[in-house]
C-alpha positions as CSV (number, residue, x, y, z in Angstrom):
1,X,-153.8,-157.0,8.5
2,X,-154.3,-157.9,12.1
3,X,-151.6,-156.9,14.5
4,X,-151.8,-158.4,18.0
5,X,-149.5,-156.3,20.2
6,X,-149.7,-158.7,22.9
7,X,-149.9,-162.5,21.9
8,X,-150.1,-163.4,25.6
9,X,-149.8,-162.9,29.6
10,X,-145.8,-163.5,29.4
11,X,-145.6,-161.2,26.6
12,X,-147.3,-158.5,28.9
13,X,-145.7,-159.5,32.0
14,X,-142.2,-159.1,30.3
15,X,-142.3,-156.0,28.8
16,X,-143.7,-154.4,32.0
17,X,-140.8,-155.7,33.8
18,X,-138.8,-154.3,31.2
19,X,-140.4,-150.9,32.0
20,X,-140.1,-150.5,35.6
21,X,-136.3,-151.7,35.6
22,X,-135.9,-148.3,33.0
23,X,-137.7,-146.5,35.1
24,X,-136.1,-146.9,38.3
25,X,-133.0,-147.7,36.6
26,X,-132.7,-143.8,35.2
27,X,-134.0,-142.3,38.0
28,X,-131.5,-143.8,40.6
29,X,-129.5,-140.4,42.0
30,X,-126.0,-141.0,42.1
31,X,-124.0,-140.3,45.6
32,X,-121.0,-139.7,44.0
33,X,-119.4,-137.5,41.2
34,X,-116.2,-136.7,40.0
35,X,-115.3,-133.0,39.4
36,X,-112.5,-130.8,38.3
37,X,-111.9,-127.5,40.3
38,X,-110.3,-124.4,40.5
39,X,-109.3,-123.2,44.2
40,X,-109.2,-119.6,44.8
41,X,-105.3,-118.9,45.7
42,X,-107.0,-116.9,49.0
43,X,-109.0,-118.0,52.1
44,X,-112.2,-116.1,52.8
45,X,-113.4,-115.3,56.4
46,X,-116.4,-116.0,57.4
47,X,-118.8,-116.9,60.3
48,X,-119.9,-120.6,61.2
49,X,-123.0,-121.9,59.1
50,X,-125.7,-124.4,60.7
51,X,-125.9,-125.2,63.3
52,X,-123.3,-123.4,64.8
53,X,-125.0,-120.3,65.2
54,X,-123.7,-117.4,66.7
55,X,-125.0,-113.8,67.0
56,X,-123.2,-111.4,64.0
57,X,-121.6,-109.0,66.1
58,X,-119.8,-111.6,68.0
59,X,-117.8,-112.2,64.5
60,X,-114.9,-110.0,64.6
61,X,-111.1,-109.8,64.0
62,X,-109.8,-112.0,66.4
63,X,-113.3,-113.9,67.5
64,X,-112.9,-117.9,67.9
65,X,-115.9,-117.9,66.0
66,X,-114.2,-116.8,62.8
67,X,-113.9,-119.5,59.8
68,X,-111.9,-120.1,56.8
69,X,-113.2,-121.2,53.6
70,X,-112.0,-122.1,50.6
71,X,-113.6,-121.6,47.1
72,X,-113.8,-124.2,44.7
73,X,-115.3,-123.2,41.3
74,X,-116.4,-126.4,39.0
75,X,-115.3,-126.4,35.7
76,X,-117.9,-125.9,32.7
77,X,-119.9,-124.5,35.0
78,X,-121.4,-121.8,37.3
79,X,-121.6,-124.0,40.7
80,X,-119.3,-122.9,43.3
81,X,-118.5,-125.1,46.6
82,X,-117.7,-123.2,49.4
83,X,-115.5,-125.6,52.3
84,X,-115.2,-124.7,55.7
85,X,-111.5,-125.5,56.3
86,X,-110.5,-124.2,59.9
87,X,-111.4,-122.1,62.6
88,X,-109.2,-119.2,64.2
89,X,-107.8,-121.5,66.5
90,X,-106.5,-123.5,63.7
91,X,-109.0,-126.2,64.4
92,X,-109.4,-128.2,60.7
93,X,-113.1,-128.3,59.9
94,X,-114.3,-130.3,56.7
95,X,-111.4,-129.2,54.3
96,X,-110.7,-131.9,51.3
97,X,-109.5,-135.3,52.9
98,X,-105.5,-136.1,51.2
99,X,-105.5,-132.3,49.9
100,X,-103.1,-129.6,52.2
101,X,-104.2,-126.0,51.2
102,X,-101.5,-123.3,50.7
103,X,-102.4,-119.7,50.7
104,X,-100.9,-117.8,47.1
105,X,-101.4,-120.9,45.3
106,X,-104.2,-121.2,42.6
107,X,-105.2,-125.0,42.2
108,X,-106.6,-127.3,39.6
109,X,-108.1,-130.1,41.2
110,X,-110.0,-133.8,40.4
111,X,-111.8,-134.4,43.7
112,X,-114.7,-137.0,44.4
113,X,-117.9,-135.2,45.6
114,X,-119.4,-137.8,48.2
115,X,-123.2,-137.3,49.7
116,X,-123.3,-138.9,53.3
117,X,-125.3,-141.5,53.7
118,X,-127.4,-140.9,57.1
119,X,-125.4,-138.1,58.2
120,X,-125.2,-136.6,61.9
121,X,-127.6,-133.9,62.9
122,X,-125.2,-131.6,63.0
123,X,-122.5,-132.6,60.6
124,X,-121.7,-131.8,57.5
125,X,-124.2,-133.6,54.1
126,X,-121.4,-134.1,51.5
127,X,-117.5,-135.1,51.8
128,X,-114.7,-134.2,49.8
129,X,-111.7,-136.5,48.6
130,X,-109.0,-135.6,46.6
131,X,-108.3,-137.9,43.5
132,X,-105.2,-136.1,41.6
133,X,-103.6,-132.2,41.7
134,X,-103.7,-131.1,38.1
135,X,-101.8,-127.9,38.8
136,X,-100.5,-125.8,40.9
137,X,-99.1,-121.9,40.5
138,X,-97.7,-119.2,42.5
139,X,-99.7,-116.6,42.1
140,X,-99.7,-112.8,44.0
141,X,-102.3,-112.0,46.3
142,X,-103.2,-108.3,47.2
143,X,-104.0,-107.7,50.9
């Protein structure tokens, strides 16, 4: 029995074409994905990340260069997405566009994860939008 695997040029040509579209087909990186959250009923203080650097022990109580973040942990798994909502003089910083945070509230959240295409130099890589609040509960916070 004698198998050709390749009768002819266009034979060739076509299954190569087939291979590349696969190949850069599946490796194509997606900028955007949807995820469900869980946002931490309390803000965290913090210092300003790049580039905004500042020395250490010019972050105290009271210092403008103090920031508020909120905590988002992704469902089904480990990641965790630290935002940078505002600064101590209540200036909003990247926060999650449509979404207003309340402090004592634990969230469940569907928000679209958006890389920046060609961001600035000094701005932030990824964006945040929210798609739908899936709950919302009063919880207690210790202090």
């Amino acid at each position: 029995m004698n198998l050709k695997l390749f009768t002819n040029l266009t034979d060739l040509l076509l299954l190569t074409g087939l291979f590349s579209f696969c190949a850069i087909g599946c490796n194509k990186e997606s900028n955007e994905r949807i995820v469900i959250v869980k946002v931490s009923p309390q803000l965290l203080i913090g210092g300003p990340r790049h580039p905004a650097e500042v020395p250490r022990d010019s972050i105290y109580p009271g210092s403008p260069h103090i920031v508020y973040y909120m905590d988002l942990l992704v469902e089904k798994t480990s990641e965790i997405i630290r935002i940078s909502l505002r600064n101590m003089e209540g200036v909003e910083l990247q926060g999650i566009k449509g979404f207003t945070y309340e402090e004592g509230f634990e969230y469940r959240l569907k928000i679209l994860v958006s890389k920046i295409i060609n961001p600035p130099a000094d701005g932030y890589l990824v964006k945040y939008t929210l798609l739908e609040v899936l709950s919302k509960v009063k919880v207690e916070i210790f202090e």
